[in-house]
N, C-alpha and C positions, 0 to 999 in steps of 0.2 A: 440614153433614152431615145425613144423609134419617134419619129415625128408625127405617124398616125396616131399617137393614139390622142385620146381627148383630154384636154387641161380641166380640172375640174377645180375648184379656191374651196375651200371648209374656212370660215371665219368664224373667231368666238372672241369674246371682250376678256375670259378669265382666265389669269393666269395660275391660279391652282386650281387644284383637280376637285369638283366636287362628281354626282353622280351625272351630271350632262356632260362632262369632258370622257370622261370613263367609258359613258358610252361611244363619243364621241372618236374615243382615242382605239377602242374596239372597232370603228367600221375602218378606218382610215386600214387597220392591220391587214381588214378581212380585204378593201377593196381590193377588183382584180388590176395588179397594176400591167399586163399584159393587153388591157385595154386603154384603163385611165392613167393619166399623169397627175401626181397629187403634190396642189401648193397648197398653203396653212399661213393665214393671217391671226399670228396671235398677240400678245403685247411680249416685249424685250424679254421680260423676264418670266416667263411659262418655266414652270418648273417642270412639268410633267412631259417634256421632247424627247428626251431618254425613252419613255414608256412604246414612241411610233417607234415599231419593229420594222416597218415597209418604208421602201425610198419615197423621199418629201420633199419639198423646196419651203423651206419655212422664210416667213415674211415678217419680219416685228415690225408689230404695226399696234398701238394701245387705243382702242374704243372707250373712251371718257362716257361718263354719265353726259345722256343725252339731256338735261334740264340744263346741266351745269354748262355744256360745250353749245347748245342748242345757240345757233345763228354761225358765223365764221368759220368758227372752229370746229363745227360741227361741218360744214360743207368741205371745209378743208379736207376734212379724214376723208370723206366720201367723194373727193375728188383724187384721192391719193389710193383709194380701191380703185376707183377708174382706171387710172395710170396703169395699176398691177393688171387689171383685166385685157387691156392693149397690149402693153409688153409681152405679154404669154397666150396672147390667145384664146381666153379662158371661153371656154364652150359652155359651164354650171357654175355657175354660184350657190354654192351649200352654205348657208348660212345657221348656225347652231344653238338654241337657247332664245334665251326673252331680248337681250340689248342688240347682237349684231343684227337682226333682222331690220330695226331701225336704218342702220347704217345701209343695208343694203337697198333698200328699198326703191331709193331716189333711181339706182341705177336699173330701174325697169327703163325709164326714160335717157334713160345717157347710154346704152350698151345694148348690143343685141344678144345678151345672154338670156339665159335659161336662169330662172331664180327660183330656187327651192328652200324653204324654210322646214327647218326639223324644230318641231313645236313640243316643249318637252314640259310641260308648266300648265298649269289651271287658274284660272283666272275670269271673274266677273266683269272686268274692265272692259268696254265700248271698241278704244283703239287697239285693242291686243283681238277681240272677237270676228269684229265689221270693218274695221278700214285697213289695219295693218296686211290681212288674208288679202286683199283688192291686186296687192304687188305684186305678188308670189304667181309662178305658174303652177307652184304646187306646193302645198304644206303637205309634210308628215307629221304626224301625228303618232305619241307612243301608245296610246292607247283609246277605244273607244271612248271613254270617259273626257279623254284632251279633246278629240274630236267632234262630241257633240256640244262644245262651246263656240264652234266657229263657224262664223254664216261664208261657206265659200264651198263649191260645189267641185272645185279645185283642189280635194285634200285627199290622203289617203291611212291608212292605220297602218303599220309597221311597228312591231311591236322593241323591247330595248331587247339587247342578246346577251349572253355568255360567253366568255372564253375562255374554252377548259385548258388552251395551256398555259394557265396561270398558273391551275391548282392537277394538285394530284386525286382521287375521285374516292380513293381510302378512308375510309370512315375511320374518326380515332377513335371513338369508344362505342361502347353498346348503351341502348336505354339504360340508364340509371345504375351504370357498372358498379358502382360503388354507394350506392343506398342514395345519391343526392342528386335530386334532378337540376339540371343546369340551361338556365335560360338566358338568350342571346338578342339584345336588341341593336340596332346597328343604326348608324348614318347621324347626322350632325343634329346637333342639341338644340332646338328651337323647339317654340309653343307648338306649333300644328303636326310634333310627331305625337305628340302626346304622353311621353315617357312619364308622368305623371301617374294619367290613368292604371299605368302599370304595374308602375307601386302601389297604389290601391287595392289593383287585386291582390298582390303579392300579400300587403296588409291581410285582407278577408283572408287568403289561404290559412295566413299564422294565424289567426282568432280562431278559425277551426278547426287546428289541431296541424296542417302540415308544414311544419316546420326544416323541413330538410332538404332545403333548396340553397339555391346561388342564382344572383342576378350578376348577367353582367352588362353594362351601359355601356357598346363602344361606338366611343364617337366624341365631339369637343364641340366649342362653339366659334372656331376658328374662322370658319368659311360662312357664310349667312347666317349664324347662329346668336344665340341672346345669352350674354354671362347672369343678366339677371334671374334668366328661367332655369338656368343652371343650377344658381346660386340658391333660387327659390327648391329645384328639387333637392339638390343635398340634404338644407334642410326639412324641408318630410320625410328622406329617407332617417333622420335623426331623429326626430319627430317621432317616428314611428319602431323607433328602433330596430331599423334594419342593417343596420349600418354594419354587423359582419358576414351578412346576407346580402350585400348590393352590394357590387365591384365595380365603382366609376371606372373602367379600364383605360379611357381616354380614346386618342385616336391609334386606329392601329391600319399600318402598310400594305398587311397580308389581311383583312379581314373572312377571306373565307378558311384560314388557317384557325384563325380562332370560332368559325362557325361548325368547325369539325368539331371541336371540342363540347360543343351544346349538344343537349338534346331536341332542344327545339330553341324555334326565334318566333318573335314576335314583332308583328308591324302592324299600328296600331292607329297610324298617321289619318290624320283629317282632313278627306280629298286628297290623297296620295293618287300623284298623275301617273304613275305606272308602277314602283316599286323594283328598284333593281336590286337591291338587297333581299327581294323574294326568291326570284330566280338564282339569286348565287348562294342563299340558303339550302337552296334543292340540287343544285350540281355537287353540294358540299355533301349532300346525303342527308341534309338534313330537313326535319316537316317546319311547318310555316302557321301560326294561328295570324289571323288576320282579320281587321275590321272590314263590317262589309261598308266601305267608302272610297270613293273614288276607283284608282284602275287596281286598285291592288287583287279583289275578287275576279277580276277576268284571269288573271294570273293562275290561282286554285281553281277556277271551271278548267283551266285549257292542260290543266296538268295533275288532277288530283293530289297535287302534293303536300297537303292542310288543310286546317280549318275555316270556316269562315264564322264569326259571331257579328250580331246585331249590333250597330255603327253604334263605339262611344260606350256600349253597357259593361260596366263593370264588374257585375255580380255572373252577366254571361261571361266573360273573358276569362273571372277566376275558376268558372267550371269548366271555361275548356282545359284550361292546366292543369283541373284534379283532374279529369278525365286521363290528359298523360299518365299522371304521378300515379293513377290506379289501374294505369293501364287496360282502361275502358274502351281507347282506341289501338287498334295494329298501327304501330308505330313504323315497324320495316315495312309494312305495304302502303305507308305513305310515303316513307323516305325512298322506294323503289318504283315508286309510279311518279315520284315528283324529277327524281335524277334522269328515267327514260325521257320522259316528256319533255324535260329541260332543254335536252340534247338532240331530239329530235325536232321539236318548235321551235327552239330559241338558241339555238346554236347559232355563233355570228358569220358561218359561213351560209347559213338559209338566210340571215335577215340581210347581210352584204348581198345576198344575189336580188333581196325584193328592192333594197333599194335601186341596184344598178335596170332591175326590169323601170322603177321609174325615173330614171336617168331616160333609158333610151326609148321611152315614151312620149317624150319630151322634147327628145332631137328626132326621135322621126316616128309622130302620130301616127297610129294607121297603120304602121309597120310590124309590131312586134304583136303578136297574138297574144289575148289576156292570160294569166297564169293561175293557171286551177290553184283554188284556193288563196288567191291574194285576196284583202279585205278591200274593196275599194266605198266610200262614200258618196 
């Protein structure tokens, strides 16, 4: 490793992967390491280190719930990032998600670093909106949606990316090759996705007659998720008899292997702060019905790659999927405007370069001339 180039620290509190390490683990791939030197504060046990393709210096380092660690043991850690930012030099501190920004914060005062927060979350809370932003020399923000909750003049939109060399770009099947339209919902099992709703419509479709469908639910309540709302959907989809029609698929590795398989997904979520399971929908070739709430609708403006229905209505959402199944809407010229645009907007070698433009914004104001078309707030 050259010794110009800049230490940059990425810290995050979890050790498995939900959609903020994912993305998290997608910039780390894209960053240019021909500039930056990349260290990673995570806890011992990160399962997901395998996943950085790009050289790193990883740090196990466990970020405890700030209530629980709150006084000693809490300054402890945050003098133990100190240490790491001395040792190396570190020029940024990237801090990632809701808890490591806490931890970082102090060290506006203890370091002369540059402290960026990637704000990935929506939230009505006071110290997450007004005081926590005071720290930062710059919050990102994954979508306008995260960004208009935060009073700091200090933030910028950078939206989450894609990385197609995960998946291969092959569609596996055609609309409805086989008479049965196949719908895909994705990301972890809690209240505010609203996987409920969904069955609802799936419900209203069968009372009207279309019956020749498949759900499939993948995802668990592993990571942030509720066994109760789990537990509570199972039973509606029994309830309601769907139950050879709904495929709990569980949690799956490859989830855009299996969004090949769908004809369409759905994301349905309440105040979903960006939706990355949209974008990886659409590099999969496949369209997107979506509630309009939260960031998920800037997603379908910036890519025509789906629907958008009225936040929460059920009776709209079950028409957007007759609308598929009777092929009301061109199905390939959603799945071909939503794959170019994926790739062209949210590819993570364009959103790697916006964050590095504010990297070196950072270290040298003034210097770098604004970039046509970066979002700035």
């Amino acid at each position: 490793m050259r010794d110009n180039l800049i230490p940059v620290l990425f810290v995050t509190h979890a050790a498995k992967k939900g959609g903020a390490e994912q993305s998290l683990i997608h910039l780390m791939n894209y960053l240019d390491t021909a500039r930056y030197r990349i260290f990673f504060i995570s806890p011992p046990n990160t399962a997901y280190l395998k996943e950085i393709r790009t050289e790193f210096v990883h740090i196990p380092l466990a970020l405890g719930s700030i209530k629980k660690r709150l006084g000693f043991g809490y300054m402890e850690t945050v003098l133990r990032i100190r240490a790491v930012v001395k040792r190396h030099g570190i020029a940024i501190i990237h801090a990632n998600g809701w808890r490591a920004p806490w931890y970082i914060a102090p060290l506006r005062a203890l370091t002369n670093c540059k402290l960026v927060w990637h704000h990935r979350d929506h939230t009505h809370l006071k110290m997450f909106n007004k005081v926590l932003p005071r720290f930062f020399d710059q919050v990102i923000c994954i979508s306008h949606f995260v960004a208009g909750a935060i009073a700091t003049d200090k933030k910028t939109v950078i939206y989450n990316g894609v990385d197609p060399e995960l998946t291969l770009p092959t569609k596996s099947r055609e609309l409805m090759e086989d008479g049965k339209l196949v719908i895909g919902t994705f990301g972890r099992i809690v209240e505010w996705k609203r996987y409920d709703r969904v069955v609802d419509a799936m419900k209203k479709l069968t009372d009207t007659g279309y019956t020749n469908w498949r759900l499939l639910i993948v995802g668990d309540a592993s990571v942030d998720g509720s066994q109760h709302y789990y537990h509570d959907l199972m039973h509606k989809v029994l309830d309601y008899g769907l139950e050879h029609q709904v495929d709990f698929y569980g949690y799956s590795p490859a989830p855009l292997e299996v969004m090949k398989e769908c004809d369409l997904t759905i994301n349905f979520s309440l105040n979903e702060p960006f939706g990355r399971v949209i974008i990886e929908s659409m590099l999969a070739g496949t369209p997107v019905i979506v509630s309009d709430s939260g960031g998920a609708p800037e997603i379908i403006h910036h890519t025509g790659g789906g629907l958008i229905v009225p936040d929460g209505n059920v009776d709209e959402l079950a028409d957007a999927i007759r609308s598929f199944y009777d092929r009301k809407v061109n199905h390939g010229e959603l799945a071909l405007s939503g794959y170019r645009n994926v790739m062209r907007e949210f590819h993570m070698k364009t959103i790697a370069r916006q964050v590095e433009h504010a990297y070196q914004l950072l270290l040298h104001p003034g210097s770098v001339a604004s970039r046509s078309g970066e979002v700035t707030l």
